[in-house]
C-alpha positions in Angstrom: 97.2 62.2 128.0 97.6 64.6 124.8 97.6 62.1 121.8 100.8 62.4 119.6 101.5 64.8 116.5 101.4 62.8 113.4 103.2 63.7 110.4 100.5 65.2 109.2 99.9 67.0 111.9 103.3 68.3 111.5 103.0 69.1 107.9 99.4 70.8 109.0 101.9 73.3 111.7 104.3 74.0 109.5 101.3 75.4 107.4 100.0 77.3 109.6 103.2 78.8 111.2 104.0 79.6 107.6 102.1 83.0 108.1 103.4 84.7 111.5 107.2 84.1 109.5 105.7 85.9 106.3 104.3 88.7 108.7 107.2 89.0 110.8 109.1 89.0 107.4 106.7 91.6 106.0 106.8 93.6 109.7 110.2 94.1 110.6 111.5 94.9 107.4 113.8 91.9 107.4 116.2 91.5 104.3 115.2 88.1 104.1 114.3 87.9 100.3 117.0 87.8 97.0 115.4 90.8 95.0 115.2 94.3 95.3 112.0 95.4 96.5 110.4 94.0 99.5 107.3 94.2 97.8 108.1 91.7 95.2 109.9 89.4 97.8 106.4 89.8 99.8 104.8 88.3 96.3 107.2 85.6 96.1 106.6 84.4 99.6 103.3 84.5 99.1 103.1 82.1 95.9 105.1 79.9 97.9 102.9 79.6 100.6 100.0 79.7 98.3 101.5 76.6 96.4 102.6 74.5 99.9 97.9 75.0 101.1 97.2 74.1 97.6 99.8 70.6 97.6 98.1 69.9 101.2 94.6 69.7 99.7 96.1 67.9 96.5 97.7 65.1 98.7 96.3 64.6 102.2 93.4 62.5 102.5 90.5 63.1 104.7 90.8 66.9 103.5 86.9 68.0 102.4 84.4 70.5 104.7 81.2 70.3 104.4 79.4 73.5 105.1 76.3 73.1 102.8 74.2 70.4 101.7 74.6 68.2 98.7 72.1 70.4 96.4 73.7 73.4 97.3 77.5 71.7 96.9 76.7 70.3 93.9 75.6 73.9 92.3 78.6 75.4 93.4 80.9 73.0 91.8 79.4 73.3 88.5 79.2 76.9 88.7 83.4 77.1 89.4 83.6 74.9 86.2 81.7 77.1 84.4 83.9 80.0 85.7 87.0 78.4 84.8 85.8 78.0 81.3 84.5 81.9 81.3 88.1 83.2 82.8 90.2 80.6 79.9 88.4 82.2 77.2 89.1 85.5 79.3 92.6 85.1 79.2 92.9 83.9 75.7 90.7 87.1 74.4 93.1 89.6 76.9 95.4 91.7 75.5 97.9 89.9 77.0 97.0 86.8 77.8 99.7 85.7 80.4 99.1 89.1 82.7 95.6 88.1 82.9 96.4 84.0 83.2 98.6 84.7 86.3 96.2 87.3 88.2 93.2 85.0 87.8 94.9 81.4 88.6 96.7 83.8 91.9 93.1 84.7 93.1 91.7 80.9 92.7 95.1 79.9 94.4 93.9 82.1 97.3 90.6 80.6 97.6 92.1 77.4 97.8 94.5 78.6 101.1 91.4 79.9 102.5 89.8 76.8 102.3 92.8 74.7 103.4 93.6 76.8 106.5 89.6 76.3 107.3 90.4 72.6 106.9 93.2 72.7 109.2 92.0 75.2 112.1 88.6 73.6 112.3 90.9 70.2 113.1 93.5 72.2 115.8 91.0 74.9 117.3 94.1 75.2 119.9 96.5 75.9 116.6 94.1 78.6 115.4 94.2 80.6 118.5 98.3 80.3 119.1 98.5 81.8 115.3 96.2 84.7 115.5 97.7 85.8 119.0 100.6 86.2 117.0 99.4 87.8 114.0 97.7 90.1 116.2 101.2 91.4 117.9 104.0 91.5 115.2 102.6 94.6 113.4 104.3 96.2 116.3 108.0 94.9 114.8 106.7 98.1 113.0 104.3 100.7 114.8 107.1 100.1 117.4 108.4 103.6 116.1 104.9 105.0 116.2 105.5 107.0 119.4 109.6 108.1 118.4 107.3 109.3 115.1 104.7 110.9 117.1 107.6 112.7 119.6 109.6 114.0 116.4 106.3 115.2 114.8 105.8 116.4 118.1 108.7 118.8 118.0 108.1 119.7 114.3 110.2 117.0 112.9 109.0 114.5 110.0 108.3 111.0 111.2 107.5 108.1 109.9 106.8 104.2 111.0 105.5 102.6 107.8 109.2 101.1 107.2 109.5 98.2 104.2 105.6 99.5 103.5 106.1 102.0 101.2 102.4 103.0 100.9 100.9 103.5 103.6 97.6 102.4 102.2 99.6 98.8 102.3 100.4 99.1 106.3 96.5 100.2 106.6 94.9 97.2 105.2 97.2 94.9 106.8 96.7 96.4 109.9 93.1 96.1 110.1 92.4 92.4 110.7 95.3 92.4 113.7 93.7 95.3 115.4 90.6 92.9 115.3 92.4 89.7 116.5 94.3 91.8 119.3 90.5 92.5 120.4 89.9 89.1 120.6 92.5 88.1 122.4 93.3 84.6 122.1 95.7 82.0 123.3 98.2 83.8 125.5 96.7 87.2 124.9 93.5 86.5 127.0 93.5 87.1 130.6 92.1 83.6 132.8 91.2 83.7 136.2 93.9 81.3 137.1 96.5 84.1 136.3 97.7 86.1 139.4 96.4 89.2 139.2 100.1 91.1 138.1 100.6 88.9 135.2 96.6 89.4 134.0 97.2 93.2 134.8 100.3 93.0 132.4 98.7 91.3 129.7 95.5 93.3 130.2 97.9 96.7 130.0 100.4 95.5 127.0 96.9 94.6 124.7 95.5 98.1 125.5 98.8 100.1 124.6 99.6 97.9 121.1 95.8 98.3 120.2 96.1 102.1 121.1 98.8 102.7 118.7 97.3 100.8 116.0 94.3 103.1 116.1 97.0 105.7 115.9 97.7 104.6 113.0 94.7 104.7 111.1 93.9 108.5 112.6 97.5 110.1 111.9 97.2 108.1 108.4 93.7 109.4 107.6 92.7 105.8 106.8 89.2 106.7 106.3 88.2 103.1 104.7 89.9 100.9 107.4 88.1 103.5 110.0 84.8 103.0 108.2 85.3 99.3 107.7 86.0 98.8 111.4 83.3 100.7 112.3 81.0 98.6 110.3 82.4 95.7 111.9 81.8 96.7 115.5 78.7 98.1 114.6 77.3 94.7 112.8 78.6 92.5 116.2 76.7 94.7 118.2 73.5 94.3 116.2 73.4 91.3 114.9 75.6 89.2 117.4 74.6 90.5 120.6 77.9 90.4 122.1 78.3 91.4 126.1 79.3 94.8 126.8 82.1 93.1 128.7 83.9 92.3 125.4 83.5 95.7 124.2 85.3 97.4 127.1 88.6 97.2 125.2 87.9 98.6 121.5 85.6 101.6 122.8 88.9 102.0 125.6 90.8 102.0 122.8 89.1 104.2 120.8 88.8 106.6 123.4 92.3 107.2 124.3 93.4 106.8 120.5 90.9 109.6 120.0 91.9 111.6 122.8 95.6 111.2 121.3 95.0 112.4 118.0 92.7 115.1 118.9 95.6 117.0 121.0 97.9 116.7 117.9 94.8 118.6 116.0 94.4 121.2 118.9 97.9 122.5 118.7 97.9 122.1 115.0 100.9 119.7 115.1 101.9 118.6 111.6 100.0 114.9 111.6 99.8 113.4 107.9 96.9 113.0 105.9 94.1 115.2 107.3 91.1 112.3 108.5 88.2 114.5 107.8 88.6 116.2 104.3 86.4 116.4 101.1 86.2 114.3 98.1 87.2 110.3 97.7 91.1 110.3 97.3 90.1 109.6 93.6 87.9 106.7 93.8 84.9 107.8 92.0 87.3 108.3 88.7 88.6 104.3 89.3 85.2 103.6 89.9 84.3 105.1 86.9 86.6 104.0 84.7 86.2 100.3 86.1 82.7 100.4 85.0 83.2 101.9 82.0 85.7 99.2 81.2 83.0 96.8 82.3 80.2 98.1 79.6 82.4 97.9 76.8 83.6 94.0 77.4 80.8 92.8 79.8 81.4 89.1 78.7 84.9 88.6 78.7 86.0 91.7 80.7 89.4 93.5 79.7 91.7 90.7 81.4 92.8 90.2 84.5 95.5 92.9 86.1 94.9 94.7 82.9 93.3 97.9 84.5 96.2 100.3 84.5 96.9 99.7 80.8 93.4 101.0 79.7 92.8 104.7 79.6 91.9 107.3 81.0 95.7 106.3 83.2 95.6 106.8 86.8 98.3 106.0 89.2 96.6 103.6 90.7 96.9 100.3 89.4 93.2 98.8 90.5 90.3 100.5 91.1 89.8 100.1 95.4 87.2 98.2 94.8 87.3 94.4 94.4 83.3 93.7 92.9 83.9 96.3 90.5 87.7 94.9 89.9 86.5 91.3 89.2 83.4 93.0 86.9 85.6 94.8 85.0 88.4 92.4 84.3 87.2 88.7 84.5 83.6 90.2 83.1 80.7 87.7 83.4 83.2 85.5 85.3 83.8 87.9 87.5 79.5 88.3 88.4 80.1 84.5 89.0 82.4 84.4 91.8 80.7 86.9 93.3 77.3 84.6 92.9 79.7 81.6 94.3 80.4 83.6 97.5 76.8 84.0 98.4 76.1 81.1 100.1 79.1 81.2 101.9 78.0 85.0 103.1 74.8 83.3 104.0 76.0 80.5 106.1 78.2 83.0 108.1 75.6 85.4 108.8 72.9 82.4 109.0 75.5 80.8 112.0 77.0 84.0 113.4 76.5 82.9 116.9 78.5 80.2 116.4 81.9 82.6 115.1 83.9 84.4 117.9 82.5 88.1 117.9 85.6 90.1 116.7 86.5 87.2 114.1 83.1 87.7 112.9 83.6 91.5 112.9 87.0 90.9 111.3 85.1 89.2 108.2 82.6 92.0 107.7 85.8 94.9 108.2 87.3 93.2 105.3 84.0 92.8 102.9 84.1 96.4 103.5 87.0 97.2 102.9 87.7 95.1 100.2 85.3 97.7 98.1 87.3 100.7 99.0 90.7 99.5 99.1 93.5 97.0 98.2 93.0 95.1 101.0 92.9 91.8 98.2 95.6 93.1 96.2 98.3 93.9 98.2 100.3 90.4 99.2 100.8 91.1 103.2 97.2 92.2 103.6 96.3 89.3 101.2 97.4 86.7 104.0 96.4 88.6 107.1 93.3 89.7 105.8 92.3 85.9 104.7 93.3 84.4 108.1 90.0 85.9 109.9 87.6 84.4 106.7 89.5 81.3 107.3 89.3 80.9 110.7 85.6 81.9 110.6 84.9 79.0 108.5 86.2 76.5 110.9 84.2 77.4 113.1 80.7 77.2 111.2 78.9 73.7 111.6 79.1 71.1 108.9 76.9 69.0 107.5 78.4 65.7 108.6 76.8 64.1 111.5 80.4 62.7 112.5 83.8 64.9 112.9 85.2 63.0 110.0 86.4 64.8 106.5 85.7 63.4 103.4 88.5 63.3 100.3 88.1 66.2 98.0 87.3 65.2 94.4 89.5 63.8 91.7 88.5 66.6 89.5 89.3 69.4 91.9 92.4 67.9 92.6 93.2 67.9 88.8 92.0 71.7 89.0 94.0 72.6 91.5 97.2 71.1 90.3 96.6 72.7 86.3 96.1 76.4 88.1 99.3 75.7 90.1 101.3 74.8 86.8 99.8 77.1 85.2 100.8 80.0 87.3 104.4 78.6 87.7 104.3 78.7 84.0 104.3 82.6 83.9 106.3 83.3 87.1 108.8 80.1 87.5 111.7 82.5 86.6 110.5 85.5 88.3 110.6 83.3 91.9 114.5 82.7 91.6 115.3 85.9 89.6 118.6 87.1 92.1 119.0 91.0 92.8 116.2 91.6 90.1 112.9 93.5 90.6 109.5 95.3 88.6 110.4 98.4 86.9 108.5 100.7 84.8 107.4 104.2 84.6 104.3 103.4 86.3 104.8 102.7 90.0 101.3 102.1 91.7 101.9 98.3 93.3 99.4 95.6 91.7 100.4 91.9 91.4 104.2 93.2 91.3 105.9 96.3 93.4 105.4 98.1 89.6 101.9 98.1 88.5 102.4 97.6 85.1 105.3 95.3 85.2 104.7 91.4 84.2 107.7 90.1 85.5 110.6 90.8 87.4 114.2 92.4 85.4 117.8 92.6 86.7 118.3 95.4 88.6 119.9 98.5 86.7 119.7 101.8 88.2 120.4 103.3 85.0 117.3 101.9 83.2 114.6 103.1 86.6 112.2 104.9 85.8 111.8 104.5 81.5 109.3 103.7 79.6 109.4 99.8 78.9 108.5 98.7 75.4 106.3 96.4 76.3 104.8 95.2 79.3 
């Protein structure tokens, strides 16, 4: 007999189901927000779910997983102290100092939600598999219009399916990790012998279509980075997990007919979007430059988080596609630290990669690559989908605890946790109930807000669009 839901069990769902609402928010361009852009309302979601993980690990007991030994634990906490101390001094040096208070206390915040979804998948594996099987489906609340896009281009018509994503960079990266959980189909997605054979062959049939037209939309987009990063994530399950053929049937299916698709389109030279196959790297090198540039010239302090687009030379883009060189450039030697702090993680994963579901695993690896040629960590949507995978691959590592008990996280982390919290609430408390308001300035390339440069959200006046602000 099933045991009964406590109330922290149903605190620990309502968690969890927090993220197929923000996607199916984010997916079916729902009005569901009090400011302009849907962008923004995206952001404001997210800090709200952001600040419900990081209350769970503040006030639930039992909330601590162990994944490396006491030496190696005890290391790691002393080097996040010494990063907080770095990134303060960061902020206070920045040019301005709330911009970079907010986009480094935002990144920490998502650590902590990472870490707290671990927590809570790793304690309902069943939970874990219910919410990925539907992350994995409602991108199609938008590639639904995929094949009316592909008819009108068909018949030399414009079409278009990226709806409330107004880049379709944005759509990409969140796309990525649900073409990866669609592959592994969990939960209701999977096909069990106990099925008769038309329901399995209607599951079976449903997952190859929706997975079809997601790798539609990577080809007709040209998204050569989530292509690449996908391929690196195949390709590393196949080396280094030894995963059955069987399991592969459905991505190199997929692949084939996606390819198949798209290479008919090219025949008849049908109109298509972005070419896939052309010279040159969209402008990346010149971000990467600059980034590194940036870097030389403040290698201690960096230039301040989210500060990027307000140094020269001025690109559209907002961040440099490329979150090493990102955190380098902006949070400086703090940056090199977090980057040192993930390493044991990436060595536990790899170290116990037999014991992570083969397309969760691949879904990690797609996002380390892609993390360092896109906004895959910048963007809010992809932010929380992206994540998910990372966080679901932790619960399924070993710990280091002989028992399935959890231990109660630290005073001093709590305290931590809580100061970040306020501390981002201090810049943004008005922006999260500012009505009909959203980011403006001349500068439009999306960062922390819809408006790259802007640091908080304005009333909405169509007159005012598109000027130069004063400040920032």
């Amino acid at each position: 007999m099933q045991n009964k839901l406590t109330a922290t069990d149903y605190i620990e769902l309502f968690l969890l189901v927090s993220l197929p609402i923000f996607s199916f928010i984010a997916f079916s361009s729902l009005s569901a927000y009090w400011v302009q852009a849907p962008y923004d309302a995206w952001r404001i979601y997210e800090i709200f779910i952001l600040l419900s993980f990081s209350a769970f690990l503040i006030f639930s007991k039992n909330n601590v997983l162990d994944l490396f030994n006491s030496k190696t634990s005890f290391w790691l906490k002393n080097t996040l102290f010494i990063i907080v101390i770095l990134i303060a001094v960061s902020c206070y040096f920045a040019q301005y100092s709330q911009r970079a208070l907010a986009d480094t206390t935002f990144y920490f915040l998502l650590a902590v939600t990472v870490y707290a979804q671990a927590i809570i998948l790793k304690k309902h594996p069943d939970w874990a598999a219910q919410i990925a099987a539907w992350l994995a489906v409602l991108p199609m609340l938008s590639l639904i219009f995929l094949p009316i896009a592909l008819f009108d281009i068909w018949h030399g018509r414009p079409g278009t399916w990226t709806q409330s994503f107004t880049n379709i960079r944005m759509l990409d990266d969140a796309l990525l990790p649900c073409l990866l959980l669609l592959w592994a189909r969990p939960a209701w997605l999977a096909v069990c012998p106990e099925q008769n054979k038309w329901k399995s062959w209607t599951i079976h049939s449903l997952v190859f279509i929706v997975s079809t037209i997601y790798l539609l939309s990577f080809l007709f987009h040209g998204a050569r980075a989530a292509l690449f990063a996908l391929s690196i994530g195949l390709a590393f399950i196949i080396i280094f997990r030894c995963v059955s053929w069987k399991k592969l049937i459905l991505p190199f299916g997929t692949i084939i007919a996606a390819s198949t698709i798209f290479f008919l389109f090219k025949k008849y030279q049908i109109a298509s979007g972005s070419k896939l196959i052309r010279s040159g790297t969209s402008g990346r090198t010149e971000l990467w430059e600059k980034a590194i540039k940036l870097w030389s010239e403040q290698p201690i302090w960096g230039i301040g988080g989210n500060h990027f687009s307000l140094y020269p030379p001025d690109y559209i883009s907002a961040h440099p596609h490329n979150i090493l060189i990102q955190w380098f450039s902006e949070w400086g030697l703090a940056g090199v630290l977090v980057f040192l702090l993930l390493c044991p993680l990436v060595y536990t994963v790899f170290k116990y990669r037999c014991n992570i579901s083969p397309f969760i695993l691949a879904a990690v690896v797609a996002l380390a690559v892609n993390a360092l040629f896109s906004g895959v960590l910048v963007y809010p949507v992809s932010q929380i989908l992206a994540l998910f995978p990372l966080a679901w691959a932790m619960a399924q590592l070993p710990t280091t605890q002989t028992t399935y008990q959890y231990k109660t996280i630290s005073p001093s982390i709590k305290i931590l946790i809580v100061v970040i919290s306020i501390a981002l609430l201090s810049v943004h408390y008005k922006d999260l109930f500012c009505k009909d308001c959203m980011s403006a300035d001349w500068h439009g390339a999306p960062r922390f807000w819809d408006a790259g440069r802007a640091s908080h959200l304005i009333p909405y006046d169509i007159e005012k669009m598109g000027k130069a602000p004063t400040e920032y």
